[in-house]
C-alpha positions in Angstrom: -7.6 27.7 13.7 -5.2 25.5 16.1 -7.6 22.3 15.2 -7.0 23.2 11.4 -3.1 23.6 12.2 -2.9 20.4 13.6 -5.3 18.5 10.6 -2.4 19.8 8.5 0.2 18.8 10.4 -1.3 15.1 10.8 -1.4 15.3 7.4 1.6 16.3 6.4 2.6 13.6 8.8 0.6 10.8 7.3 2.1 11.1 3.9 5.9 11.7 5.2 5.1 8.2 7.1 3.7 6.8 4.1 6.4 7.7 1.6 8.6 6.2 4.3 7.1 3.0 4.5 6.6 3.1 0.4 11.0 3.3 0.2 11.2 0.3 3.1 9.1 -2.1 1.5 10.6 -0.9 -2.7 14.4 -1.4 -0.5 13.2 -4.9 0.7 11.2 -6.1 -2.7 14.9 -4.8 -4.7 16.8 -6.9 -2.3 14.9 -10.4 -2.2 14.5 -9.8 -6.4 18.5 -9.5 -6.2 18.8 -12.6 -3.9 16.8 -14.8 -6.6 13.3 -14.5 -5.6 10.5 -14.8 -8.1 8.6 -11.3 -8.4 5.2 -13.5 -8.7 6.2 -15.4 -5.6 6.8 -11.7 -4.1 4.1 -10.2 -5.2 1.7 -12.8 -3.5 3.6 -12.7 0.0 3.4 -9.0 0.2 -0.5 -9.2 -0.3 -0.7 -11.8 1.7 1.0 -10.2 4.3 -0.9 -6.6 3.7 -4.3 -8.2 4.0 -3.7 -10.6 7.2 -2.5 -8.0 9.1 -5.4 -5.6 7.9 -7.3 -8.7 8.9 -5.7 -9.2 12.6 -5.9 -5.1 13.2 -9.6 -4.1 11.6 -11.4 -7.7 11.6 -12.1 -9.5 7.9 -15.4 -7.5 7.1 -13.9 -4.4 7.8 -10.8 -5.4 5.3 -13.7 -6.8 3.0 -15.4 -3.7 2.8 -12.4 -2.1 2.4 -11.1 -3.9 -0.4 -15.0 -4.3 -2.2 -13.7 -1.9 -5.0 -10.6 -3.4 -5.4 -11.2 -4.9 -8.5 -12.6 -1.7 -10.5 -9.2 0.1 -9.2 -6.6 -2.2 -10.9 -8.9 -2.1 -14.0 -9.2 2.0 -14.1 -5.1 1.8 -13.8 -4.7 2.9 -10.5 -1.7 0.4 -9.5 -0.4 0.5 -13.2 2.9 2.4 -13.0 4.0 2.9 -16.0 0.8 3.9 -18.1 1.4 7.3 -19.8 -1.6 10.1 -18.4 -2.7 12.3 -21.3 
């Protein structure tokens, strides 16, 4: 029962970690659109950025294996936003 306690707790950790990190990089990508950078020219950095240092902690065929189904994500509508769920 502890080891299940604590898989919740790591869990419940995880995702308080990850909504933090979410609001830090949506603070930062606000402020350099306010200061005149081009979204486009954002957008590339910040996967450029993800992916090297995905690259530099896992190794490249680990981050390629990772990111194989990628493509099939963005078209199912996974990163869309603003799509409306029936």
């Amino acid at each position: 029962m502890s080891s299940q306690l604590s898989s919740i707790t790591d869990q419940k950790k995880i995702k308080k970690d990850k909504q933090a990190a979410l609001r830090y990089l949506l603070d930062a990508w606000e402020e350099a659109v306010y200061d005149g950078v081009d979204p486009d020219v954002l957008s590339s950095a910040a996967i450029f950025t993800a992916l090297s240092d995905m690259v530099a902690t896992y190794g490249e065929d680990a981050v390629a294996d990772m990111t194989d189904g990628l493509s099939q994500r963005i078209k199912n509508g996974e990163f869309t936003i603003d799509r409306i769920l029936q």
